[in-house]
C-alpha positions as CSV (number, residue, x, y, z in Angstrom):
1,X,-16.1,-22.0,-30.9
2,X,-18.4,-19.0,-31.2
3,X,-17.4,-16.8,-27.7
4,X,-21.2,-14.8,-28.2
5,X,-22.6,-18.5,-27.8
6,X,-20.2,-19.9,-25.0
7,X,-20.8,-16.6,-22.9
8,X,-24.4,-17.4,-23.0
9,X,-23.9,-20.8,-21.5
10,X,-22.0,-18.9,-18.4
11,X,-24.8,-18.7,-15.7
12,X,-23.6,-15.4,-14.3
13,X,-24.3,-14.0,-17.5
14,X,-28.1,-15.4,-17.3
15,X,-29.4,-11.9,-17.6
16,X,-26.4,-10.4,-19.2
17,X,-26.5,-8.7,-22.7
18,X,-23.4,-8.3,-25.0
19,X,-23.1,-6.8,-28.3
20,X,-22.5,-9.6,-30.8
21,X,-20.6,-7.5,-33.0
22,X,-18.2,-6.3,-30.6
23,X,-17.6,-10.0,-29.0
24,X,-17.3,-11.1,-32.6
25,X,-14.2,-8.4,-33.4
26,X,-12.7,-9.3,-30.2
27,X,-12.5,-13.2,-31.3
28,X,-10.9,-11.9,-34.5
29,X,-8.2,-10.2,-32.9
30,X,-7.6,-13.2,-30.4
31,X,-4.7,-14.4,-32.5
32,X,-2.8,-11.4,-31.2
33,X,-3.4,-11.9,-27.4
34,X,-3.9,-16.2,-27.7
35,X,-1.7,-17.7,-24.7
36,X,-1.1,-14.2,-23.0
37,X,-1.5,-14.7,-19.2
38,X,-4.1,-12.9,-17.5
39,X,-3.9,-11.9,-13.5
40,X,-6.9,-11.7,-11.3
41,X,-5.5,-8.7,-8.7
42,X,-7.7,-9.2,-5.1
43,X,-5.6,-6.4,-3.4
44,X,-6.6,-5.9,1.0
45,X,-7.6,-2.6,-0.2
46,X,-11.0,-4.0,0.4
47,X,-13.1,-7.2,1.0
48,X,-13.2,-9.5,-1.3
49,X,-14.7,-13.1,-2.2
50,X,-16.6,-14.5,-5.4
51,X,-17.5,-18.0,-6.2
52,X,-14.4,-18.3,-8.4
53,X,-11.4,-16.2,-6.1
54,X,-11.2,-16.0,-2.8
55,X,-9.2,-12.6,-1.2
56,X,-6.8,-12.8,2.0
57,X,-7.2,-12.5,5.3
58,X,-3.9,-10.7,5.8
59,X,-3.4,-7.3,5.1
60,X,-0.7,-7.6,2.6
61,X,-0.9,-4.4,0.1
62,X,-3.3,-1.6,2.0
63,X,-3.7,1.6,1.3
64,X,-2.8,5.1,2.9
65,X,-4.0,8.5,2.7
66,X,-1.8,11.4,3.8
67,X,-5.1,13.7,3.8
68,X,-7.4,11.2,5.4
69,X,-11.0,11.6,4.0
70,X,-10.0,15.7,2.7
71,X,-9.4,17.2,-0.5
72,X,-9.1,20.2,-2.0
73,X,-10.0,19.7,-5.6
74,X,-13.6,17.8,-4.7
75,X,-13.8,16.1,-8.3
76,X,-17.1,15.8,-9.5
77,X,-16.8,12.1,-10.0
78,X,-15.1,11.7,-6.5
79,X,-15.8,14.1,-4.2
80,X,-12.7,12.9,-1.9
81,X,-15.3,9.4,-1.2
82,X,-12.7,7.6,-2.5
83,X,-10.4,8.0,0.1
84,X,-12.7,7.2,2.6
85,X,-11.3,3.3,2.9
86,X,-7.6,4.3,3.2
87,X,-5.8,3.7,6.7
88,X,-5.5,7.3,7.4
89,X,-2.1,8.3,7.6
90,X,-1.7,12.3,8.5
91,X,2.0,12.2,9.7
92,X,4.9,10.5,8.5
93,X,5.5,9.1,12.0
94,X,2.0,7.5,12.0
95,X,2.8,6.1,8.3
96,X,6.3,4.5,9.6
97,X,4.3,2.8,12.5
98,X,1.5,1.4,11.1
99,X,4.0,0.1,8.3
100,X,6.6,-1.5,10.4
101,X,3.1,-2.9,12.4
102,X,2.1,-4.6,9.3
103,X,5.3,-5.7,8.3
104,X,5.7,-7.6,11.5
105,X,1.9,-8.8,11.8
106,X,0.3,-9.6,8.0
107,X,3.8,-10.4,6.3
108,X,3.1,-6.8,4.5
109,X,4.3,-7.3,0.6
110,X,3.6,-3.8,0.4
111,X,1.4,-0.6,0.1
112,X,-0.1,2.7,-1.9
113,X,0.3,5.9,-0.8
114,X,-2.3,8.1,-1.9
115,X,-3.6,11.8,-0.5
116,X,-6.4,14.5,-1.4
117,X,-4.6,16.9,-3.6
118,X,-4.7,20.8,-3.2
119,X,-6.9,23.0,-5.9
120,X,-3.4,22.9,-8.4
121,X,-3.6,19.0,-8.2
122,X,-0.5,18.6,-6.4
123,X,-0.4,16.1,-3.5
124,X,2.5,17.6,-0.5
125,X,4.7,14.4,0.0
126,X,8.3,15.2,0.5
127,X,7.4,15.2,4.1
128,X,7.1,11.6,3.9
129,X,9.7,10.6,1.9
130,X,12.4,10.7,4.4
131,X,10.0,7.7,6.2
132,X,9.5,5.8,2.9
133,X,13.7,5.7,2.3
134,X,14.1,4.1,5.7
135,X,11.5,1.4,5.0
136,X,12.8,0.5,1.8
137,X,16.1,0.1,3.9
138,X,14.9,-1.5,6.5
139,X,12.2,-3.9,4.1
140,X,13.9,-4.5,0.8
141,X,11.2,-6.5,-0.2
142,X,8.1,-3.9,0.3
143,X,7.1,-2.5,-2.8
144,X,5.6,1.0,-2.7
145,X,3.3,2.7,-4.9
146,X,2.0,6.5,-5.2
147,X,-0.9,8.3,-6.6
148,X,1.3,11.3,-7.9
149,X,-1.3,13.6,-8.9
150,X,0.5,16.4,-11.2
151,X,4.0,16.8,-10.5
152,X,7.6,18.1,-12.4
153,X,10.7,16.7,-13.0
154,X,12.0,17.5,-9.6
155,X,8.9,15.8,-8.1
156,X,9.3,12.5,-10.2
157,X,12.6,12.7,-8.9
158,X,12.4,12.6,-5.4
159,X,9.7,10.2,-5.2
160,X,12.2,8.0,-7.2
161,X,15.0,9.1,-4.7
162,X,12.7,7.9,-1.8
163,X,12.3,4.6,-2.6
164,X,9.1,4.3,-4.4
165,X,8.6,1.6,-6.8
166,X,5.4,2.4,-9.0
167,X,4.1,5.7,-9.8
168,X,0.6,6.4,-10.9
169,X,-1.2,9.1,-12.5
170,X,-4.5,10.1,-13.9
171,X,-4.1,11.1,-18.0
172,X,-7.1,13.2,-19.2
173,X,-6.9,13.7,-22.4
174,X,-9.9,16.5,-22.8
175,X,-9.8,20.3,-21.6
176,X,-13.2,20.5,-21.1
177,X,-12.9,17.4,-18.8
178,X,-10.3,18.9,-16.5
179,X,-12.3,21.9,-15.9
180,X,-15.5,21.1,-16.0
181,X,-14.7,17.7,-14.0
182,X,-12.1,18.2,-12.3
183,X,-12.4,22.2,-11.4
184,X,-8.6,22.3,-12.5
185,X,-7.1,25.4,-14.6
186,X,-4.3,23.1,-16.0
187,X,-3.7,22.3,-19.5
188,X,-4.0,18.5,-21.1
189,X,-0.2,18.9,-21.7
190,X,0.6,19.6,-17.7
191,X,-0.7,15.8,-17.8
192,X,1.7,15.0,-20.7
193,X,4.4,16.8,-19.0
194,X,4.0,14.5,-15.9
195,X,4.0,11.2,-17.2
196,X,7.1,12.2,-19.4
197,X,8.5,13.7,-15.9
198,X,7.5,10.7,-14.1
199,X,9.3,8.0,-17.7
200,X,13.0,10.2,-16.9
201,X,13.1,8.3,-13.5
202,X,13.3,4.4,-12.7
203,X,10.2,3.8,-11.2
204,X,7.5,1.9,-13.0
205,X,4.7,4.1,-14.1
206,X,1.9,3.4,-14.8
207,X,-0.9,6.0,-16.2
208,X,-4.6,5.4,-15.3
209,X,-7.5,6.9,-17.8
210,X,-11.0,6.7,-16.9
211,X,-13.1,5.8,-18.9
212,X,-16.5,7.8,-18.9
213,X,-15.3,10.6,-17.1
214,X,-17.1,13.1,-18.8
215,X,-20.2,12.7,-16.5
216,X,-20.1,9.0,-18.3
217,X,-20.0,10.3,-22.1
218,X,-16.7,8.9,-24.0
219,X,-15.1,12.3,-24.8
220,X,-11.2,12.7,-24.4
221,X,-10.2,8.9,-23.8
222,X,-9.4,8.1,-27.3
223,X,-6.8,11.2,-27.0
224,X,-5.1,10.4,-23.7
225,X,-4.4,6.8,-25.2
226,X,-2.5,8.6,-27.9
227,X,-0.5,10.5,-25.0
228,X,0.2,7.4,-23.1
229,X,1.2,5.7,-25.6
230,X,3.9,8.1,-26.5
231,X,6.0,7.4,-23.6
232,X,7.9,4.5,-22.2
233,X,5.6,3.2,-19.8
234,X,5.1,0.1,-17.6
235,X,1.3,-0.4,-17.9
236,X,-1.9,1.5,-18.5
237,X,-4.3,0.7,-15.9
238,X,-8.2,1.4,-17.2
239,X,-10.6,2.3,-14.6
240,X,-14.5,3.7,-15.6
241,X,-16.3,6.5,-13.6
242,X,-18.8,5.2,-10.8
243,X,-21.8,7.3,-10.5
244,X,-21.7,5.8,-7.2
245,X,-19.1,8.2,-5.8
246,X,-20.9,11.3,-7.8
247,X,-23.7,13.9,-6.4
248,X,-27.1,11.9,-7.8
249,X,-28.3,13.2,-10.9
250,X,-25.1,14.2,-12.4
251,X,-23.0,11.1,-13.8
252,X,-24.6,8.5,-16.5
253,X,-23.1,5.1,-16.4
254,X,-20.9,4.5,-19.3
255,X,-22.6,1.5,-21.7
256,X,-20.4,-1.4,-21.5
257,X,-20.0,-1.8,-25.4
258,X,-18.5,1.8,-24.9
259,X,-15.8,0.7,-22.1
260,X,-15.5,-2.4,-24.3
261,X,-14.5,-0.8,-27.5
262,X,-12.4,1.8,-25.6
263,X,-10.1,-2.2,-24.3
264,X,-10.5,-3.0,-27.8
265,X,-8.5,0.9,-28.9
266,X,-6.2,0.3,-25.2
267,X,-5.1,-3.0,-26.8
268,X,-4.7,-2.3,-30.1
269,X,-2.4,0.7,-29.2
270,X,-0.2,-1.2,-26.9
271,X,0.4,-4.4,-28.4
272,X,3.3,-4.5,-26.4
273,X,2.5,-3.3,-23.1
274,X,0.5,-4.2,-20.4
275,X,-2.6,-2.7,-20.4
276,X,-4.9,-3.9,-17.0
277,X,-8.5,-3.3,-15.9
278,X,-8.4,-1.9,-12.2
279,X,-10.3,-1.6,-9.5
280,X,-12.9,1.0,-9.9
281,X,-15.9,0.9,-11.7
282,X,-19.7,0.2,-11.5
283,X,-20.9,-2.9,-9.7
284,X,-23.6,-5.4,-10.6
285,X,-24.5,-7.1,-14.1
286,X,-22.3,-4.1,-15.7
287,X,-19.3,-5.5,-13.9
288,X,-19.9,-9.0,-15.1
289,X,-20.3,-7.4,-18.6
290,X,-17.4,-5.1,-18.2
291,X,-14.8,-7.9,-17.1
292,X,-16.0,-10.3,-19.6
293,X,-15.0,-7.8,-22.3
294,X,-11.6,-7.3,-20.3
295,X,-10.7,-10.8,-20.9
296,X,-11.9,-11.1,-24.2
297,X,-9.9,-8.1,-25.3
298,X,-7.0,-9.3,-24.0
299,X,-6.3,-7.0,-21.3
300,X,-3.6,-8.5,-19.1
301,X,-5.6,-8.2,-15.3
302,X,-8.2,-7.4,-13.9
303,X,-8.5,-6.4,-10.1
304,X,-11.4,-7.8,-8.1
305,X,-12.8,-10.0,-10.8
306,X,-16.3,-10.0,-11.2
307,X,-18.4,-13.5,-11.1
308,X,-18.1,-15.2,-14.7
309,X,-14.4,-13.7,-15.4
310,X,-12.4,-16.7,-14.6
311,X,-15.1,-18.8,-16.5
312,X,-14.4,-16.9,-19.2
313,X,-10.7,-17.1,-19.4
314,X,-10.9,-20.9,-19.2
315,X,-13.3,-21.5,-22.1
316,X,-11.1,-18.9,-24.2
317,X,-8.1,-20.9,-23.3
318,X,-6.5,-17.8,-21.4
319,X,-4.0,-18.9,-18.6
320,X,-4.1,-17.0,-15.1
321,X,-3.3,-16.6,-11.7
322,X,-3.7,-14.5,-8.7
323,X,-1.8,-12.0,-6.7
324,X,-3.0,-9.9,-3.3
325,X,-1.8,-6.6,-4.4
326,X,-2.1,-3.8,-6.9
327,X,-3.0,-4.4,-10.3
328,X,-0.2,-2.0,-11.0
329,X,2.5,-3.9,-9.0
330,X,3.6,-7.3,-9.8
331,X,5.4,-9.9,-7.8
332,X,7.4,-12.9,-8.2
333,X,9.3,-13.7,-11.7
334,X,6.3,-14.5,-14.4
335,X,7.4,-11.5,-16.2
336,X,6.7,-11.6,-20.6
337,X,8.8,-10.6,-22.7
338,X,7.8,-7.0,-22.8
339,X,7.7,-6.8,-19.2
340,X,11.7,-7.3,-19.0
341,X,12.1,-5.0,-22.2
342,X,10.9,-2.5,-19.9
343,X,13.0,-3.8,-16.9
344,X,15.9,-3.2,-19.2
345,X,14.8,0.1,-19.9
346,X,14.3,1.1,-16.1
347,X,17.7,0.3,-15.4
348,X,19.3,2.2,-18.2
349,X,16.7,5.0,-16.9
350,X,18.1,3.9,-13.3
351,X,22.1,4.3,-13.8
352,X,21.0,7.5,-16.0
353,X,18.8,9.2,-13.5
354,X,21.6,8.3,-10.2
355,X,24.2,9.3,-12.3
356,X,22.6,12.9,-12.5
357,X,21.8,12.1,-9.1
358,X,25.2,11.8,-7.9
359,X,26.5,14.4,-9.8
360,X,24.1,16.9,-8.6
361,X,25.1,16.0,-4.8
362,X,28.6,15.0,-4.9
């Protein structure tokens, strides 16, 4: 079976164009990834339905920003707009009412807490971890996830002490991009020093890198995959820039044989981990594109699955199912091989990290 043919018999892909020599390197790695399950992530975040998934009606795994809509650091590729869908959660008491709401109402599995972060990239959330240990108390089962922005060892550690179950952070892997970008004064290897911060604890991290970031030119990607890959973690989510979000004029939209060969590098890299295509990036016929080179690559999900991606994974014999939260979170007990490697490794990191703990506060 020739996949550059079978995609072309896929009628969401009627206008679609793929680079045949890209599609053709991805079937001859296929060997590597043939059997590897694939999960479509349609997360109440937002709305969601396509002629293949359907979304839920419940609000099962929302989102929360501390901040609201405001940020200090006004990214050029954000500009805070990306908060603007977040159940706005500005005190901790407001967070642990809307939660135990949820909980009681849509059978809440769980939820991200995010926040605009101040011009050093640093998001204030120790006010709110008091709240999140007492949910976790009160709701073993909610799983809780956090944008951490930069942080320290300290920092990794009390989010870890609160309760929280996933930890997320950009990795930029270009000086010019954190400056120019994101109007930061920090140093790639601040971002290296939080995701190896954020690895000393036992919550699951999981990096994000966007791809295009450089006002959509490919510039330090290849670089923060080197950095990810150094350290011990869960997943790598990919994301790529949306000129959407940006002040017209000043972001391109990354070609997809460039986000395509940049799954191809992701894979290759972490042959062992999970590397997963989240939820932002641009909409349309480049979507279509973008998530059929996902699932070709064998990444291992894919949030809000453009039309054509399920399609795909059937006619390239890749099993998959379908969960209503976070690409970064998983639930129930389909876990590979390499996922429980890395449980194993959280719990040595676990009975490490509360041994310090206890010592430190006898």
């Amino acid at each position: 079976m020739d996949w550059h043919q079978t995609l072309m018999g896929i009628e969401a892909f009627e206008d679609a164009v793929f680079d045949a020599g890209l599609v053709q390197r991805m079937q001859a790695r296929a060997g590597a990834t043939a059997g590897r399950p694939l999960r479509f992530s349609t997360p109440t975040f937002k709305d969601f339905d396509s002629g293949e998934l359907h979304g839920c009606s419940r609000n099962r795994f929302p989102a929360f920003s501390i901040t609201g809509g405001a940020c200090g650091l006004q990214c050029d590729h954000c500009q805070a707009r990306i908060l603007e869908p977040m159940i706005a959660a500005p005190s901790p008491e407001i967070l642990d009412a809307k939660v135990r709401t949820l909980v009681h109402t849509q059978d809440l599995g769980g939820f991200l807490l995010s926040g605009g972060s101040n011009r050093r990239n640093v998001i204030r959330y120790e006010r709110y971890y008091p709240v999140l240990e007492r949910l976790k108390r009160d709701f073993p089962h909610l799983r809780i996830a956090i944008h951490t922005a930069l942080t320290d060892a300290h920092g990794a550690r009390a989010m870890a002490a609160a309760g929280v179950d996933t930890a997320m952070m950009d990795v930029i892997g270009s000086a010019d991009t954190i400056r120019e970008v994101y109007h930061l004064q920090r140093p790639v290897d601040d971002f290296e020093a939080t995701l190896a911060a954020l690895c000393e604890t036992p919550m699951q991290v999981t990096p994000h890198i966007v791809i295009g970031l450089h006002y959509g030119r490919l510039l330090g990607e290849r670089t923060a995959l080197e950095i990810v890959a150094r350290h011990p973690v869960s997943s790598l989510v990919l994301v790529v820039v949306m000129p959407f979000y940006a002040r017209p004029g000043t972001f391109s939209v990354p070609a997809t044989g460039d986000v395509g060969e940049i799954f191809l590098a992701a894979r290759a890299r972490l042959p062992d981990r999970e590397v997963l295509l989240g939820c932002a990036r641009p909409a349309g016929l480049h979507k279509r594109v973008t998530d059929a080179y996902a699932v070709m690559a064998g990444l291992d999900g894919i949030a809000f699955p453009a039309e054509g991606a399920v399609q795909v994974a059937r006619a390239i014999g890749r099993p998959f199912d379908q969960q209503h939260a976070c690409c970064s979170i998983r639930f129930g007990d389909g876990a590979t091989g390499a996922a429980q490697r890395q449980a194993a490794d959280a719990a040595g990191r676990a009975a490490a990290f509360h041994g310090v703990h206890a010592g430190a506060h006898p």
